[in-house]
VOGU-3710 file (C-alpha; in Angstrom, 3 decimals, decimal comma):
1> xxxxxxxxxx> -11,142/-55,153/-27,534  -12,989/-58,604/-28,655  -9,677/-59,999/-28,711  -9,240/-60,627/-25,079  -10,712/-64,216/-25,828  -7,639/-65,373/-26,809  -5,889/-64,632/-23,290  -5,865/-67,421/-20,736  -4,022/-66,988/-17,320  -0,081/-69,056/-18,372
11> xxxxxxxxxx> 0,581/-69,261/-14,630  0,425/-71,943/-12,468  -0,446/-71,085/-9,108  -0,036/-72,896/-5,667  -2,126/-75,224/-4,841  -1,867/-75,046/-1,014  -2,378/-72,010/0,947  -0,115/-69,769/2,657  -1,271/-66,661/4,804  1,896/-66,621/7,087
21> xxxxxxxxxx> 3,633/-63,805/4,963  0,381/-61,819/4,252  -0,037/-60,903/7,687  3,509/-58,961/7,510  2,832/-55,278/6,887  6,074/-54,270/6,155  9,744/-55,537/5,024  11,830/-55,626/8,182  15,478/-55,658/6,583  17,110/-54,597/3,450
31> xxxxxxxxxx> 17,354/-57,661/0,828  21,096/-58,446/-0,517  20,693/-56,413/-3,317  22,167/-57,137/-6,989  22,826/-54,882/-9,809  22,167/-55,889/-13,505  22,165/-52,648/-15,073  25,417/-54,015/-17,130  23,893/-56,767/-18,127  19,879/-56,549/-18,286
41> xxxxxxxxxx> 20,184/-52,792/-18,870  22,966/-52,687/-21,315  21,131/-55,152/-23,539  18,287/-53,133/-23,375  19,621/-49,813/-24,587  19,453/-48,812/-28,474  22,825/-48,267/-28,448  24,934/-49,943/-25,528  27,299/-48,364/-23,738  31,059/-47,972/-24,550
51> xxxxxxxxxx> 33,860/-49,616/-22,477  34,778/-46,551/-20,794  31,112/-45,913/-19,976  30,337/-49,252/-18,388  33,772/-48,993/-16,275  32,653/-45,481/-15,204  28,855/-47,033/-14,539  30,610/-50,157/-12,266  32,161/-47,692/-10,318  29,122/-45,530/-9,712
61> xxxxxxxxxx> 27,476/-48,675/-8,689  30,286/-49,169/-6,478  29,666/-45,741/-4,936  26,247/-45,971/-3,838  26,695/-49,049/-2,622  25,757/-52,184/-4,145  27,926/-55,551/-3,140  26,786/-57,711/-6,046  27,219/-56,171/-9,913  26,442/-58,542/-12,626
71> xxxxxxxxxx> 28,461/-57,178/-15,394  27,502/-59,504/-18,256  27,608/-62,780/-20,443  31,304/-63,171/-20,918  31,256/-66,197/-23,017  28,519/-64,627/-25,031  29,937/-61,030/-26,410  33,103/-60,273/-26,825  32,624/-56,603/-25,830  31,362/-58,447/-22,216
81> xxxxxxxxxx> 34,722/-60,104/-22,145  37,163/-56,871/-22,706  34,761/-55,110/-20,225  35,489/-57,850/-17,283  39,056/-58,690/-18,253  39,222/-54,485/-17,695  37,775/-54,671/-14,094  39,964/-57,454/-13,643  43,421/-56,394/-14,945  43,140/-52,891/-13,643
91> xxxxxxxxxx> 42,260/-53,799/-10,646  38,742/-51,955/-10,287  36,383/-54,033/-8,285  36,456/-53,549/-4,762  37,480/-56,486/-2,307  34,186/-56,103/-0,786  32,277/-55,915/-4,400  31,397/-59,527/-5,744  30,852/-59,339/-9,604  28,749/-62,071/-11,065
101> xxxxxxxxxx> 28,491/-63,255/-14,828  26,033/-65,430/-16,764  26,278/-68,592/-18,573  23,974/-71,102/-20,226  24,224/-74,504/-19,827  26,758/-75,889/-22,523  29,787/-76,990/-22,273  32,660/-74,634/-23,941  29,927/-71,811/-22,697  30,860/-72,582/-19,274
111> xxxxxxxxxx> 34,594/-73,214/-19,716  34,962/-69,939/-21,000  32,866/-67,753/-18,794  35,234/-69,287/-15,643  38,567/-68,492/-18,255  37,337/-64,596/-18,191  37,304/-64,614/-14,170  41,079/-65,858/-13,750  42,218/-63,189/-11,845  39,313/-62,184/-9,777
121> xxxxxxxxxx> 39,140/-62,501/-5,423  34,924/-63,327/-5,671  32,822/-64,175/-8,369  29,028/-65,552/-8,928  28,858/-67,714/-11,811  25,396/-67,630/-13,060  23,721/-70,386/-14,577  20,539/-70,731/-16,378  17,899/-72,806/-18,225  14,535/-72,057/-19,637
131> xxxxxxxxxx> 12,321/-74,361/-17,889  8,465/-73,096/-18,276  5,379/-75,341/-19,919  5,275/-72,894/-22,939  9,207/-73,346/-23,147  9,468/-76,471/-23,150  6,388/-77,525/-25,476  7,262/-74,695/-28,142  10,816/-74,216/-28,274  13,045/-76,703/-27,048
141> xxxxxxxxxx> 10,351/-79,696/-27,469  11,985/-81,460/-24,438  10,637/-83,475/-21,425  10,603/-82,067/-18,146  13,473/-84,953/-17,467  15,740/-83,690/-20,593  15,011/-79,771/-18,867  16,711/-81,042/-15,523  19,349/-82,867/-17,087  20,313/-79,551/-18,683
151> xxxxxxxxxx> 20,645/-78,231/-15,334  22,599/-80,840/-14,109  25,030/-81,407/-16,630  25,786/-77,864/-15,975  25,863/-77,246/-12,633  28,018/-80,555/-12,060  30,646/-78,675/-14,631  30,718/-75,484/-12,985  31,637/-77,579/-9,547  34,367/-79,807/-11,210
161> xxxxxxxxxx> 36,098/-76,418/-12,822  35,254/-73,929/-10,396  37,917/-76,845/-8,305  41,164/-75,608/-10,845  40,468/-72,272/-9,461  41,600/-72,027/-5,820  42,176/-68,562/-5,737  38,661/-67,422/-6,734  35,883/-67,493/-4,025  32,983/-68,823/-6,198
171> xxxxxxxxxx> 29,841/-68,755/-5,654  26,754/-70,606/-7,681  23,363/-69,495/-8,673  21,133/-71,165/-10,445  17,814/-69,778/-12,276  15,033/-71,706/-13,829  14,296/-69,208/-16,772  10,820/-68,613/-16,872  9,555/-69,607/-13,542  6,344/-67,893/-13,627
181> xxxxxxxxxx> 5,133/-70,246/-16,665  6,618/-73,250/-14,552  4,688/-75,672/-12,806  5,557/-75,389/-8,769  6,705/-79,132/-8,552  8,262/-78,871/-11,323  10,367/-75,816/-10,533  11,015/-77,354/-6,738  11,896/-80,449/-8,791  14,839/-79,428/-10,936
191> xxxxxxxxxx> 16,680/-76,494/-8,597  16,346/-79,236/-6,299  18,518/-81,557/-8,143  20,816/-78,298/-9,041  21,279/-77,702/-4,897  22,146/-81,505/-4,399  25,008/-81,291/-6,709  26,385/-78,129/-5,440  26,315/-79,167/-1,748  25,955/-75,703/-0,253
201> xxxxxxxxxx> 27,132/-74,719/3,636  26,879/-71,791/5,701  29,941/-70,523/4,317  29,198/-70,959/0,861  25,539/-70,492/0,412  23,735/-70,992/-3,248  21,754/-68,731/-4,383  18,178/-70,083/-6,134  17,185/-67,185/-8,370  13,387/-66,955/-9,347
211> xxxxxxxxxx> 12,819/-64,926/-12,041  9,485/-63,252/-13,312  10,912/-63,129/-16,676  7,641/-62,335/-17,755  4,656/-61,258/-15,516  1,879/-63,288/-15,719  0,462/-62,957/-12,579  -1,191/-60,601/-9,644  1,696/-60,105/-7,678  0,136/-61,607/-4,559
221> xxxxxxxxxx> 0,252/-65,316/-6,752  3,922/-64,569/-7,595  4,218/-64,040/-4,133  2,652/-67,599/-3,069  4,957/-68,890/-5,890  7,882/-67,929/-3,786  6,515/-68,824/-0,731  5,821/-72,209/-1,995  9,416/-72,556/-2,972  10,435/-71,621/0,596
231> xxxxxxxxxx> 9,555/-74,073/2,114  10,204/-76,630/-0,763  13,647/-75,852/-1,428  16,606/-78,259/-0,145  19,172/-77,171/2,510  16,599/-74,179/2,532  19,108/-72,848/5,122  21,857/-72,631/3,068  20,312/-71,456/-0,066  19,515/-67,630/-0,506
241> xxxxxxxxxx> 16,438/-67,553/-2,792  16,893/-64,379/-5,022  14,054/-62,550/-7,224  14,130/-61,213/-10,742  11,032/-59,441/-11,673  10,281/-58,035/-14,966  7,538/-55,491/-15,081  5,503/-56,292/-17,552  2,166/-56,040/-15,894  3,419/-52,711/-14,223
251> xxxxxxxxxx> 4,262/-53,980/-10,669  7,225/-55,204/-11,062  7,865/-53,562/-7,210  4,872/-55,319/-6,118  6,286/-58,253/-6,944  9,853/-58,094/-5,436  8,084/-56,333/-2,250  5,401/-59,301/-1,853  8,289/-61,807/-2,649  10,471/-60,792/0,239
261> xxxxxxxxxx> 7,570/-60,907/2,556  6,947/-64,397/1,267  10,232/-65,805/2,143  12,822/-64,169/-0,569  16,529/-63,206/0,748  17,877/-61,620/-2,211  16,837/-58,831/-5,528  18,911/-58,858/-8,511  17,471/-54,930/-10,822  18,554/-51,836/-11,844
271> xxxxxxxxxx> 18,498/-48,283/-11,216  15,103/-46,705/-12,769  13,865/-50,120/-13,836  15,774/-50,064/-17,062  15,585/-53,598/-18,893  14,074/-55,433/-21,857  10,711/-54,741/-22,739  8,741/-52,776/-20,274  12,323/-53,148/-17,880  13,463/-54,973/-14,557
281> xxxxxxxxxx> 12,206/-53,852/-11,343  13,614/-50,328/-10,406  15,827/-50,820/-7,391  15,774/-47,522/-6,385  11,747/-47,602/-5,944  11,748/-50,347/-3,331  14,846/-49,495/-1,633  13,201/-46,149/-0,732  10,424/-47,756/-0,130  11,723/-49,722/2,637
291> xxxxxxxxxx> 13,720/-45,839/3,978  9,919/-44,644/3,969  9,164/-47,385/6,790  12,629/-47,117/8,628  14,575/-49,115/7,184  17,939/-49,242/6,237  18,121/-49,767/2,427  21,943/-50,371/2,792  22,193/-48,254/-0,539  23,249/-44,076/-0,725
301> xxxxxxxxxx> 20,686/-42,510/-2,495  20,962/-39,231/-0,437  22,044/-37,280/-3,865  19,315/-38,344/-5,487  19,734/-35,975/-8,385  23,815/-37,274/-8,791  22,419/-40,704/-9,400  19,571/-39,093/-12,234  22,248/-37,427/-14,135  24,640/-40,363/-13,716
311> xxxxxxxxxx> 21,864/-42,684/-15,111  20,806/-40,311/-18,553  24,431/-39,800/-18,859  25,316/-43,921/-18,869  22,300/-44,627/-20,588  21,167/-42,430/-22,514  17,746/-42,424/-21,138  15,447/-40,113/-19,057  13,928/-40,398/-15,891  10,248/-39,245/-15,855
321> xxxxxxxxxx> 9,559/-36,720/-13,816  7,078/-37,937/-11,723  9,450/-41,646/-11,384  9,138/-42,275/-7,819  10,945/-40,311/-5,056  13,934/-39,283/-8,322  11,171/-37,004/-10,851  11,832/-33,479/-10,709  8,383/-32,965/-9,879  7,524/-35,705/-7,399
331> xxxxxxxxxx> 7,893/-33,631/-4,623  5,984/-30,872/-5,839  2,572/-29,732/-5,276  0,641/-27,505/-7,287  -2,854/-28,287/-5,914  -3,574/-25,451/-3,248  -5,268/-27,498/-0,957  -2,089/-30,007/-1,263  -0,124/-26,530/-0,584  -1,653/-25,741/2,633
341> xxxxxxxxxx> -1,265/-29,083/4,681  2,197/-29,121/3,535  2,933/-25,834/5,056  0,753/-26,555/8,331  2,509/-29,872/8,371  5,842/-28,238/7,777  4,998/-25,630/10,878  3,435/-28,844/13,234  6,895/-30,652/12,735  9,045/-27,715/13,545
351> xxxxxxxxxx> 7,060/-26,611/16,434  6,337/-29,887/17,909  8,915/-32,778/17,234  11,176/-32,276/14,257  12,716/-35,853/14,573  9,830/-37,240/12,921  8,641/-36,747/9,774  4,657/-36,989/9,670  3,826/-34,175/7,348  0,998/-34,450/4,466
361> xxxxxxxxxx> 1,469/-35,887/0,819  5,200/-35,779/1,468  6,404/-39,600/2,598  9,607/-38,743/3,031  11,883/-35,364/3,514  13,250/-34,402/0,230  16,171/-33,263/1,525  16,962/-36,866/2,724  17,601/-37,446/-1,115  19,389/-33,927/-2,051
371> xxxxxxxxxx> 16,209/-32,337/-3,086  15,237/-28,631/-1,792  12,311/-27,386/-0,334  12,811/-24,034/-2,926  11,484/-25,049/-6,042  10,684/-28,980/-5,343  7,982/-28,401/-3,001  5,534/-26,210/-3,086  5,306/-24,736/-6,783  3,071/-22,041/-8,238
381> xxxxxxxxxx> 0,541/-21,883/-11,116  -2,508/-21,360/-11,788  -3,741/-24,411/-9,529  -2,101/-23,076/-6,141  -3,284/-21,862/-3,547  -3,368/-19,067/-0,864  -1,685/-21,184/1,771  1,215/-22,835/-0,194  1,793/-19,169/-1,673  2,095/-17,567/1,444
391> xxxxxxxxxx> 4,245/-20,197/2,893  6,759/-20,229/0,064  7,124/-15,967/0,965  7,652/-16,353/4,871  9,931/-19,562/4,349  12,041/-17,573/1,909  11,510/-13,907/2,871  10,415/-13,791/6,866  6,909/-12,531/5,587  4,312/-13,491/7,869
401> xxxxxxxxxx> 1,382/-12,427/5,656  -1,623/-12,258/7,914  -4,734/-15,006/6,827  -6,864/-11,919/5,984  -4,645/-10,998/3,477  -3,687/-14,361/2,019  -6,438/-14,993/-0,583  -5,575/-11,454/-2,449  -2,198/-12,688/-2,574  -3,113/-16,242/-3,936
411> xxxxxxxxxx> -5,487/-14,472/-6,412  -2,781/-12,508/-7,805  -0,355/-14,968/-8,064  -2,814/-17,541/-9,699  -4,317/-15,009/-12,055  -0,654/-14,142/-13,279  -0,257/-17,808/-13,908  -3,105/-18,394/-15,630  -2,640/-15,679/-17,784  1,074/-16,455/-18,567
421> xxxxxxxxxx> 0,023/-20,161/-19,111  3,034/-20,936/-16,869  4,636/-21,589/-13,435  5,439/-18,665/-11,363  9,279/-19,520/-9,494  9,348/-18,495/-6,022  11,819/-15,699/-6,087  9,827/-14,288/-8,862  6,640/-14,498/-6,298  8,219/-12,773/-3,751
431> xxxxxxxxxx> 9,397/-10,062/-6,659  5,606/-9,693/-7,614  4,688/-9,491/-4,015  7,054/-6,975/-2,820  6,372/-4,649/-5,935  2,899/-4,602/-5,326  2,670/-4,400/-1,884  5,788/-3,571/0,412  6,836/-0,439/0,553  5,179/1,082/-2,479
441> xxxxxxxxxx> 5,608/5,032/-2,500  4,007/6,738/-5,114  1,734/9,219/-5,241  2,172/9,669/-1,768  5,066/9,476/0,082  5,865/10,116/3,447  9,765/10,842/3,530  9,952/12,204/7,738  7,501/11,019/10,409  8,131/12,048/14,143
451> xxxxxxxxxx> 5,771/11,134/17,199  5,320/12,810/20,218  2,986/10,941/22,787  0,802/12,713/25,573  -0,293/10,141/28,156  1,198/7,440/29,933  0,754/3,921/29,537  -2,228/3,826/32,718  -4,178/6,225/30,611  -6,558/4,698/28,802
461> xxxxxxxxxx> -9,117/7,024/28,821  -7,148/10,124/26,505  -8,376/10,501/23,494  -5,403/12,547/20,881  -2,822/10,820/22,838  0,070/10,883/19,983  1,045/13,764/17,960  3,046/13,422/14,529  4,891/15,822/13,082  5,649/14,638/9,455
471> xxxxxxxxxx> 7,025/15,508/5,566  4,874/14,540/2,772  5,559/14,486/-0,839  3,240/14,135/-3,235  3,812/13,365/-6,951  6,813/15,495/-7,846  6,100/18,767/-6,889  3,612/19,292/-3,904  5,415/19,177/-0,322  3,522/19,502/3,088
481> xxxxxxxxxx> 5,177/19,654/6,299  2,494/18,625/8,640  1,634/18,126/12,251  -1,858/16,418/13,690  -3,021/14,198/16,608  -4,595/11,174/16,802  -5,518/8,337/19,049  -2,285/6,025/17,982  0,477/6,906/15,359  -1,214/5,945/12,474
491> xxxxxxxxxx> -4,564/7,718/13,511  -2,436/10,879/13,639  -0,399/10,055/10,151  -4,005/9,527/8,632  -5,645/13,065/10,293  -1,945/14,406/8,897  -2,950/13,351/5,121  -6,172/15,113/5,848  -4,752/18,383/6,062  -3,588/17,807/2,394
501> xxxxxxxxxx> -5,332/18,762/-0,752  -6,549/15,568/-1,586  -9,497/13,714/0,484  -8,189/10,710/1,435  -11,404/8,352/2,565  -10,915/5,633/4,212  -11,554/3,311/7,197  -8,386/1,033/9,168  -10,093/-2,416/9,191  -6,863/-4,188/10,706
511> xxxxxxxxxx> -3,194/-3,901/11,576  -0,579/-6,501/12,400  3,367/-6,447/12,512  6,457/-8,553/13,688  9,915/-8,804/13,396  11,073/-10,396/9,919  13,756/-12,915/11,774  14,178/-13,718/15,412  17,377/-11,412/15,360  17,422/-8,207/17,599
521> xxxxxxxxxx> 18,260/-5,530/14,996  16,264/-7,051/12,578  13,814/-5,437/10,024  9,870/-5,186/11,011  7,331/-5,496/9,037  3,720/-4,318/9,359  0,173/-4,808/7,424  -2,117/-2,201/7,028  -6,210/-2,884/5,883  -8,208/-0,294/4,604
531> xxxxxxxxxx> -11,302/0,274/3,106  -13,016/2,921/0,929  -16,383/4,026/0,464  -16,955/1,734/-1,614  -16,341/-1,235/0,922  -12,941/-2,210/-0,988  -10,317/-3,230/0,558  -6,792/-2,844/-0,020  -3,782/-3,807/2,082  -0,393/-2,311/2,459
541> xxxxxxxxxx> 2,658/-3,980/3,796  5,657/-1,562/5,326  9,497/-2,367/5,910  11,451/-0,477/8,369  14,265/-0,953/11,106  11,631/1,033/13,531  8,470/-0,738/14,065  6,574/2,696/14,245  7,739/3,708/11,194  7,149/0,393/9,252
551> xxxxxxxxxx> 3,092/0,512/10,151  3,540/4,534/8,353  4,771/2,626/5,343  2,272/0,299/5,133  -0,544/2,671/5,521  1,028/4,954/2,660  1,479/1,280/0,607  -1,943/0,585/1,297  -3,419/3,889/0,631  -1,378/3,883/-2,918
561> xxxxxxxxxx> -2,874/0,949/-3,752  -6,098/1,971/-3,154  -5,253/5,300/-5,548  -3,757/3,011/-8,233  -5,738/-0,105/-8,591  -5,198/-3,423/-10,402  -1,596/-1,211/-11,978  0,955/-4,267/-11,451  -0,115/-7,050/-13,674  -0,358/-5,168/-16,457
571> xxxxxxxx> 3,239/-3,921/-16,107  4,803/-7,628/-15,316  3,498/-9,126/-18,340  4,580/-6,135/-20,300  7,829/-6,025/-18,834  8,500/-10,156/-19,582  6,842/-9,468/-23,138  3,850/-11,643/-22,146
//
């Protein structure tokens, strides 16, 4: 990289020093927001889109709410003209939707850019001139006082014919192309003279756009570029100063963010950031940006995955998944550490004060912007952990798998994952889980269990306080009808078992149940911990309308599992051909 020489800094930055806007930590109100995905994104497409696909864009754009849709260079393309003449002559722009067009500064250029708007209730007409050092020296060779008179010449003919038209509400920007290569004077200088002509008012504001047409700067300088031109600008209260950032250093959001702090009123982008080169600013990014910090964007992205598909569809192009707060995957975490404090933080909101949304490496609720918990959230592979695993089978399933058992379950999962070299979806988890674990039958199976209890509930003292009198299967052809005691129910199933053939040794290390949903006839479920003589461990989980009965499946779950060790794996990845 010896090269780097060559590179000096083609910015001019401010000379005096503003710290006004720095101290702002956040952007207070949404921006008046303009869409040039017609215009900056159609040009920057391999192949543009059709007629019928930029009138369906416009009115998607339309949908989700954006008032201002630049929809092209009219005098420029013919395929621009038929596509406004179309808005205009079927009658498809909104009385509340202001479309705005682009001209240069020439003569017949400007004539015909207002011809293609006869017909329309309120237009922005759009003019622009390349006005930077490099510009200027390299390509058009001109003094800074032939750049202005560009400027004028053209914004004093837009004024004069934008007069034959009374029954168009025009409005004028103006852009000094290349304003990040522009000296500050300079650039106060000529929109200046362009705001003196046009004469704005309250009613009929002009609108000063600065473009970063191409980054050359931090975005804090761009941001004291603005600031500068703030307070610079004529009739600064009748002017709304508008920003155009490219993203050619990557922070293209940065940029439009800092700039509105600094004094900007207005963004013109696209959806996604699509544009020439490395693309405009990305609209979406900063609007929900602002919604992360309370905000009103004053745009509907609450079907977040309606405007993805409606983008690749228009365009042609992809969103990446992990494009912020519209990737499939930028809600998800596979880290288990990640896992867990979303599923604490998920529990602390719900128990505590669900109108706010606080919770861990999640800024905002997916389902603000259409996205579901299942499958967007929490995801398994071989990276997850015991929490987020766990979390995914109560949210889903009722499951509340006790933190003893947790890290058996994570193990599982993740060793299944690593083996597959793939995600595990969470109705397949909960498949896993419940075949190795709930309910699980065989050898042993206890098909009739009833309990008889001896003492009453002051008694603590009796020792052989229940009885059980019980049916147990074995394999396919041994059957024992059985009665023992013990000092609780599953005591007595266990001294039951006893009485069988087999020698069943083990030792209860814990039990837990619940109900599987708040509802009074629902399903319990119970967790059963055993050991052998060995010192392994093996759990059990039971299902049953009867609570009693549920903690007699789980010990027979538990104790099969202890007869039939590390069986399941083996027979998923069979079963999927893995």
């Amino acid at each position: 990289m010896k090269n780097f020489t060559k590179y000096k800094p083609g910015y001019f930055p401010v000379s005096e020093e503003y710290t006004d806007w720095v101290k702002k930590d956040h952007i207070e109100k949404a921006p008046d927001w303009c869409s040039v995905d017609l215009r900056d994104g159609n040009q920057a497409l391999v192949v543009p889109m059709s007629l019928e696909q930029k009138l369906d864009f416009f009115s998607f754009l339309c949908k989700i709410g954006f008032k201002e849709i630049e929809v092209g260079f009219p005098a420029a393309s013919d395929t621009e003209y038929e596509f406004l003449r179309a808005l205009i002559e079927q009658d498809l722009i909104p009385d509340d939707v202001t479309i705005q067009v682009l001209t240069q500064s020439r003569e017949h250029i400007i004539r015909k850019t207002f011809d293609s708007l006869i017909g329309v209730k309120n237009a922005v007409v759009h003019l622009y001139n390349s006005t930077s050092f490099a510009q200027r020296q390299q390509v058009f060779k001109a003094s800074k006082e032939e750049i202005i008179e560009i400027a004028v010449e053209g914004a004093s003919l837009m004024k004069k014919i934008a007069a034959e038209y009374p029954d168009t509400n025009f409005r004028f920007e103006y852009s000094p192309e290349s304003f990040t290569g522009t000296e500050m004077e300079f650039a106060a200088e000529i929109c200046n003279a362009v705001i003196d002509i046009w004469e704005p008012t309250p009613e009929n504001k002009v609108i000063i756009n600065l473009p970063a047409t191409v980054q050359m700067s931090m975005p804090h300088v761009y941001a004291n570029q603005i600031c500068y031109m703030d307070k610079h600008l004529h009739s600064r209260e009748n002017v709304l100063i508008s920003l155009h950032p490219h993203n050619d250093r990557g922070t293209g959001v940065a940029d439009a963010e800092l700039g509105l702090l600094a004094g900007a009123d207005r963004i013109e982008g696209t959806l996604f950031g699509n544009g020439e080169r490395t693309g405009n600013v990305d609209i979406i990014t900063i609007a929900m940006n602002m919604y992360s910090h309370g905000v009103d964007p004053g745009l509907d992205f609450t079907d977040m995955p309606s405007v993805v598909e409606a983008y690749e569809t228009y365009t042609d192009m992809v969103v990446e998944p992990r494009h912020p707060y519209s990737g499939t995957l930028v809600f998800a975490a596979f880290s288990g550490s990640h896992q867990d404090a979303i599923a604490k933080g998920m529990k602390f909101r719900e128990d505590n004060d669900p109108s706010r949304w606080t919770v861990p490496y999640l800024p905002i609720d997916p389902h603000d912007v259409g996205r579901e918990y299942d499958g967007d959230v929490i995801r398994i592979n071989s990276q997850s952990g015991k929490g987020g695993i766990a979390y995914l089978i109560e949210r889903d399933h009722g499951f509340d798998i006790p933190k003893a058992m947790r890290a058996e379950v994570g193990y599982m999962m993740k060793r299944i994952s690593d083996q597959r070299h793939e995600e595990i979806p969470a109705d397949e988890i909960f498949e896993i889980f419940s075949k190795e674990y709930i309910n699980y039958f065989d050898p042993v199976d206890i098909t009739h269990a009833t309990f008889e209890y001896y003492t009453s509930l002051k008694d603590e003292e009796t020792k052989e306080n229940v009885g059980v009198d019980m049916r147990v299967v074995i394999g396919e052809d041994e059957v024992y009808n059985i009665q023992a005691k013990g000092n609780g129910r599953l005591d007595a199933v266990s001294n039951a078992l006893k009485k069988t053939r087999y020698d069943f040794n083990y030792n209860f290390i814990t039990y837990s149940e619940h109900a599987i949903s708040p509802d009074s006839n629902s399903k319990a479920a119970a967790y059963v911990c055993i050991e052998d003589m060995n010192g392994q461990r093996f759990w059990g989980v039971g299902t049953h309308a009867d609570i009693i009965l549920a903690s007699v499946n789980a010990l027979v779950s538990a104790l099969n599992r202890m007869n039939k060790k590390d069986h399941f794996i083996e027979e998923v990845d069979a079963a999927s051909g893995k």
